[in-house]
C-alpha positions, 0 to 999 in steps of 0.5 A: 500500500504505497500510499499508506506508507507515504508519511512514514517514508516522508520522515527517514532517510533510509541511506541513513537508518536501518529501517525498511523502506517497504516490504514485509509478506502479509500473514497468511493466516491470522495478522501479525502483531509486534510491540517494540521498545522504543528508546528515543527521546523518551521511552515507548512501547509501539504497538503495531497490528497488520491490518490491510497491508500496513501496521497500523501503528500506536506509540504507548508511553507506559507499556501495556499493562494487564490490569484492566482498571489501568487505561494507557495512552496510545497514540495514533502514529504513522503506518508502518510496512509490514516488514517493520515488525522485525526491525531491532536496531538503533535509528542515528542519531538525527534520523526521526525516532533516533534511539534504539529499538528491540522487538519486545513482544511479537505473536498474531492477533485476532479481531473480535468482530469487523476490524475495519469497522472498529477501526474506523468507528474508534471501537477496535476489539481484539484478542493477542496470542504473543509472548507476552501479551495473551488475551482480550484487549481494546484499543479506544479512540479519543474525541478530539479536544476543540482545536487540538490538530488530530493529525495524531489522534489519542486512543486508550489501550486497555485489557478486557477483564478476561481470565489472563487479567491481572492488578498491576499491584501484583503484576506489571508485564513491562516491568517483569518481561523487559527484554527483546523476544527476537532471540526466541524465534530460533527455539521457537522454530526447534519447537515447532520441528520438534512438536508432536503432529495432528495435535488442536492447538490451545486457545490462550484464554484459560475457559478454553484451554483446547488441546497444549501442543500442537506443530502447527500453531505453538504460538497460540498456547500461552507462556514464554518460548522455552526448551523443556529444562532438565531439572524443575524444582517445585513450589511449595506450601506455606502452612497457616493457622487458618484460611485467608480473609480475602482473595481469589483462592481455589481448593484442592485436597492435601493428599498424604503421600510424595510430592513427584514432579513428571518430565515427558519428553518424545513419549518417554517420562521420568519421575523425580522426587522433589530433591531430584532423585530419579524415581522413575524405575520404582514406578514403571507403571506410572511412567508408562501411562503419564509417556502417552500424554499428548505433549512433552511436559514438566508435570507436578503432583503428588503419589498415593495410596488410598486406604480401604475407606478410601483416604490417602495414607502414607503408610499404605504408601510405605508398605506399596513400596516395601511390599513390590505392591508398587502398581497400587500408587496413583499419581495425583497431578495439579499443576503444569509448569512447562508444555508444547516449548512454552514456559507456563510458569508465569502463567495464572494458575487456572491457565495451568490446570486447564492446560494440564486437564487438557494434556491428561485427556488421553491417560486419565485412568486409575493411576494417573489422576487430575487433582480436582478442585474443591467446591465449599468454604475453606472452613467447611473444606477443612471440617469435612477433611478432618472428618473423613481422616484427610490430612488437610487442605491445599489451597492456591490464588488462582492468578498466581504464577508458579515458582520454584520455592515456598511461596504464600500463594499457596497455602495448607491448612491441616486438620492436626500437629504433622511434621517430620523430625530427625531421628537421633537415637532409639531406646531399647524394646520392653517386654514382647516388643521387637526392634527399640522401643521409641525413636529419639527426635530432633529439629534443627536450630538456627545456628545448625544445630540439633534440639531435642524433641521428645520420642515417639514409640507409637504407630509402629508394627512388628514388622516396621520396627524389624525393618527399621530396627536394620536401618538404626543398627547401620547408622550407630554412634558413640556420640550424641547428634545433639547440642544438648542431651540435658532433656534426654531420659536414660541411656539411649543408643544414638544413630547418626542424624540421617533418617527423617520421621513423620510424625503426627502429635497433639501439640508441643509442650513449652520445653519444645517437645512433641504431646502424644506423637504417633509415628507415620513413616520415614520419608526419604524425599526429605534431606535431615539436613532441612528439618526445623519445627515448622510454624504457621506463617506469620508466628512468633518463634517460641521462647527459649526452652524451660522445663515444663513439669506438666509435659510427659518426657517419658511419652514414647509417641512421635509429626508431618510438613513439608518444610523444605529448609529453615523457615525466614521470620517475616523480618529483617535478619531473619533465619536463612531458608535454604541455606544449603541451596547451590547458587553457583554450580560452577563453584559450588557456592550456596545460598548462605555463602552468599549471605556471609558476604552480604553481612560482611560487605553490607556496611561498605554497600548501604552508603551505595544503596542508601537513598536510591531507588533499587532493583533486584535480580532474583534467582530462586534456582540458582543462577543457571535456573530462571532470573527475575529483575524487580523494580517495583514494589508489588507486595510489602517486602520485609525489610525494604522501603516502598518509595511514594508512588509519585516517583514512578507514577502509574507503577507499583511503589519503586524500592529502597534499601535503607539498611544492611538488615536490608540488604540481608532481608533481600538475600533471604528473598533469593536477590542476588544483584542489587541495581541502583538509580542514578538519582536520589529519591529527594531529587528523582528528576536530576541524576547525580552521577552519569555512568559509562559501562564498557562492555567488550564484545567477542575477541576484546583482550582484558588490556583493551578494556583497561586501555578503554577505560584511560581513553574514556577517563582522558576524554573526560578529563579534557572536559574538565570532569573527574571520574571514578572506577569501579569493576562490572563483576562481569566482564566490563568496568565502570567509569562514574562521574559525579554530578550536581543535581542541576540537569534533568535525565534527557540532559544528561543522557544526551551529554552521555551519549555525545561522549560515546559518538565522539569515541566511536567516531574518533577510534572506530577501531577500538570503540562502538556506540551501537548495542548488540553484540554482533556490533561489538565484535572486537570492541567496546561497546560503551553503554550511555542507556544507563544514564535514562530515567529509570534505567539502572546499573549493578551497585558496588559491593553488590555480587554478580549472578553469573558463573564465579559470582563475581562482585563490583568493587571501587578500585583507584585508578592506579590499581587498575593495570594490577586488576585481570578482568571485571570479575577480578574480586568474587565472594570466595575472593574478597575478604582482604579487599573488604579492609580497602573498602570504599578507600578508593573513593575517598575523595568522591565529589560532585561536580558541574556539567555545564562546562563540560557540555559548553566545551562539547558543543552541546546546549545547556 
């Protein structure tokens, strides 16, 4: 449609910019969509929708966003061709639109109703299949003020209340999905080759949830392009004393068994327990029929066995599993983490349970279950499972993503006291009895050590206590496992602290031991080294043990949960859930190993941190599993401070991190990379520092990115500016320069990016200006995006998640030739450069750019 595109080709120079002139296939089936983040001389999102031969064409100044009472602006911009929605690259400076562009969501649309109609009428209905934005949307045009020229008319974006909506409290998609989607194109083709045939594609909209995976239209199912990884992790429950108050919650049984997780992959499935132990040839059976499911998947539930009154039991399970009676154990499914190449993870939970009632169609038998959910009141639900012998209840946010740690989007509420404990000893049997006659229990401390708890000798049968009499025998020590044996009655044979018991009992006692325990099972999916006394969230920690004269010490009964580590306190300094977690496979590093360097750097890096906006980098598996960058506040985080609204208006409340209690709060939330503004939160409108990243590409030796950083700083100095350094804890290093606050953002950015040209231009050889890393290959590409409003950069002191976890640390300029790359320091390697700390910038001060700005040519 040459005429069409006569506004767009009027504003480029297309011997100067990268953007097409023209061209592009129209789709052959449903029309093609692209949003693409726009950095120009503000940041954008252009939303584009193929419709009659062109993309018609909006700028939206925020971002979508999925919350339907949020209504963003959208405004009407020239058409584009076709071939535009592939377009990544920066647009030169001087060129209309000038900045740089990334494909940030991409997919196929579908009008409900007559397009053209509700194009021209203002009133254009529309449901989105990318992969990001999934659902029913509008777009809805604007009266024109009176006299206001229309050549641009203003429209409103907003989200149709549809199953996929979401508050944007708790979810801003611009925030938690920044980057390009054009790298997924290649796995999304390996998908499609991959995928099973002859298979419906899923609708995106959850109340259809058709047939997950299909060869011909993957695109249409929800979720992130992705391969099936190998490993998964699953979420967790968060015991409570009683059901929530408010929001939207469904209900499913809380079955008495092992938590399973299932990876199908080219008709074959396995079997993992929740810690990763293969389990697939101790139930072949369920192998079998979960292989016959209609697309590779990670699939999550849980395995029991019922009773004869129909109720899960746990030693039913046990004796399954001793007796070879293994084809008894049905598999439970409830959730559906992965399918068909998409990552459902962030996808709401109802999305997920329809997908996965979809994927069991063909296999739900006897053994392979849907966990249905349960319809009454939670109170009812869990009156009526305690009646009927059921452990408890689960119960889940519908709209709630699916993550691989505890989480207080799902909850348990049980019908009695159950938990596990370890076993630390046994005493002898007594008259008839084989085998001992009571196991000795423990529950781990903060500190790591074990705690006394009490004994439980009932719920055993002759032929348990024989089996597990062999088990303690092999185990046997001279030395108590526990910190203090002062409660301990007689004289007990002690065991090496490896076996966990489950264990039902009426209460505890306040010396801290179990009333009435009666003994459920050992469980081997549960490490002892994770056992604590599990406590309903948001309850205090008991006071410190005293005797208790009216507790039965002698009780010979022994509890259930499934506490997977120590519990955090919903406070600052906290106990460390997980501590033992592996962050860093490369070298081994654990999540605790990572907190003892945050406790020992935090009062070098609250000076850094104090008084700016931050954002996190989150890594709940590890840095080789999924990471998530937080800017906002969605929820109260312990610890953190919620800045005012006002700051960031139209999001959830940006975060501070006032303290070093802070910073460990965050590491308890499995935050890693702590990123900070260049701006204070007293003058959010005027940074106070410009910052200038090297970052070398492929082939860039370390002394090119050293003799980088003294070009940068010698430029600098001709302009009269100081300039501080300060390793990436990557590969690159960072040159700051402090500013007074007298220039707004697009100031200083423009200044930045002016001294980045001027390098590129001056020494193309060794210097880029344009991102990418096809454009960096054997340079530097010099990074002045950092200097944008709301664009962030890694804190000092603050560690790095990548292979190593490198740390960034201020280094004098005179130390830079003795540093060897920008991860030189790491957590493993840092402790005597803690005693420099900050030293190097000492004498940090800011300083006027108006001169600087004079001297390069550049208006005030």
């Amino acid at each position: 449609m040459p005429g069409a595109l006569k506004a767009y080709r009027d504003k480029r120079d297309f011997a100067a910019t990268a953007e097409p002139a023209g061209g592009g296939r129209a789709s052959a089936r449903e029309p093609a969509f692209v949003v693409q983040k726009h950095w120009a001389s503000r940041l954008h999102y252009d939303l584009r929708l193929e419709l009659d031969g062109t993309l018609k064409s909006w700028a939206v100044p925020k971002g979508p966003s999925y919350d339907p009472s949020v209504k963003r602006m959208a405004v009407q911009v020239e058409d584009h061709p076709i071939a535009y929605r592939r377009f990544e690259g920066e647009i030169p400076r001087g060129q209309y639109g000038a900045g740089k562009v990334i494909v940030w969501d991409e997919g196929t649309w579908r009008p409900l109703g007559d397009a053209r109609r509700g194009y021209r009428d203002g009133h254009l209905k529309f449901e989105l299949h990318g992969a990001k934005l999934r659902g029913r949307w509008a777009l809805v045009r604007m009266k024109p003020r009176s006299g206001k020229d229309d050549r641009q008319p203003a429209w409103l974006l907003v989200k149709d209340r549809d199953d996929l909506a979401r508050p944007e409290s708790e979810f801003s998609v611009v925030d938690e999905m920044p980057d390009s989607v054009a790298p997924l194109r290649r796995k999304r083709r390996t998908a499609q080759a991959d995928a099973p045939s002859g298979k419906a594609a899923a609708s995106a909209a959850p109340a259809a949830a058709a047939q997950p995976a299909t060869s011909s239209a993957p695109a249409a199912l929800p979720g992130v392009a992705s391969a099936l990884p190998r490993t998964l992790k699953p979420q967790l429950a968060t015991l409570v004393d009683s059901p929530p108050a408010s929001g939207d919650w469904l209900y499913e049984t809380k079955f008495d068994g092992y938590r399973i997780l299932a990876r199908i992959e080219n008709g074959t499935a396995r079997l993992y327990t929740r810690n990763g132990h293969d389990w697939t040839h101790r139930l072949p059976h369920l192998a079998r029929a979960l292989a016959r499911a209609r697309a590779d998947a990670w699939v999550d539930g849980e395995i029991v066995v019922l009773a004869g009154d129909g109720v899960p039991s746990f030693q039913a399970l046990q004796s399954a599993f001793d007796g070879r009676q293994a084809g008894r154990i049905r598999f439970y499914a409830f959730d559906l983490p992965f399918v068909a190449g998409r990552d459902l993870r962030g996808e709401p939970l109802v999305l997920r349970r329809g997908l996965l009632e979809q994927l069991l169609a063909p296999v739900r038998r006897q053994a392979v279950q849907f966990s249905a959910a349960l319809e009454a009141a939670p109170a009812e639900l869990v009156s009526s499972a305690c009646r009927m012998g059921l452990e408890g209840i689960i119960g889940k946010r519908r709209d709630a993503p699916y993550v691989s740690r505890r989480s207080d989007d799902w909850i348990k509420l049980k019908c009695g006291q159950r938990q596990e404990f370890v076993v630390v000893g046994y005493t002898a049997p007594k008259g008839r009895r084989v085998g001992f006659g009571s196991l000795l229990l423990a529950v781990h401390e903060a500190d790591g050590s074990l705690r006394y708890a009490g004994n439980v000798g009932a719920g055993f049968d002759d032929r348990t206590l024989a089996r597990i009499e062999k088990q303690l025998a092999a185990l046997h020590t001279d030395r108590t496992p526990l910190a203090s044996r002062a409660a301990v009655q007689g004289r007990p044979r002690w065991v090496l602290p490896r076996l966990v018991a489950e264990v039902s009992f009426e209460e505890w006692t306040r010396s801290g031991h179990v009333r009435q325990p009666v003994f459920r099972g050992l469980r081997q999916d549960k490490p002892a080294g994770e056992i604590v006394r599990e406590r309903p969230a948001g309850a205090a920690p008991p006071p410190p043990a005293r005797p208790d004269p009216s507790a039965d010490e002698h009780d010979e009964h022994d509890g259930d949960g499934e506490h997977d580590g120590r519990r955090a306190k919903s406070s600052p300094g906290s106990r460390l859930s997980h501590p033992e977690r592996v962050i860093d496979a490369s070298t081994g590093a654990t999540k605790l190993d990572l907190a003892r360097y945050y406790a020992l750097a935090a009062p070098l890096m609250a000076p850094h941190l104090k008084g700016r906006p931050t954002a996190f980098l989150r890594a709940p598996e590890g840095i080789d599993g999924a990471l998530f960058f937080q800017k906002h506040a969605r929820a109260a985080l312990p610890g953190i401070a919620a800045l005012p609204r006002r700051l960031d208006p139209g999001h959830p409340p940006l975060m501070e991190v006032p303290s070093g209690l802070a910073i460990l709060a965050a590491v308890q939330m499995n935050v890693v990379e702590f990123h900070t503004w260049n701006a204070l939160k007293s003058a959010i409108g005027k940074p106070d520092r410009m910052l200038f990243d090297l970052d070398p590409g492929q082939g860039v030796p370390w002394t090119d990115v050293v003799q980088g950083a003294q070009l940068v700083r010698a430029l600098l100095r001709e302009l009269d500016l100081a300039c501080w350094l300060k390793t990436s804890g990557g590969k690159g290093l960072h040159v700051v320069v402090p500013l007074r606050r007298h220039y707004g953002w697009d100031v200083v950015r423009a200044f930045s990016e002016a001294i980045v040209r001027h390098l590129a231009a001056t020494l193309p050889q060794r210097f880029v200006a344009r991102s990418g890393p096809g454009n960096r290959v054997g340079r530097i590409f010099v990074d002045y995006l950092r200097n944008g409003r709301g664009a962030t950069t890694v804190a000092a002191w603050s560690a790095r998640a990548r292979p190593g976890l490198g740390i960034s640390v201020p280094i004098a300029w005179d130390e830079l030739p003795r540093v060897c790359g920008g991860a030189h320091w790491t957590i493993a390697r840092i402790h005597r450069r803690l005693d420099v700390g900050n030293d190097p910038w000492s004498d940090y001060r800011p300083q006027a750019l108006g001169p600087a700005m004079s001297a390069l040519g550049l208006r005030r």
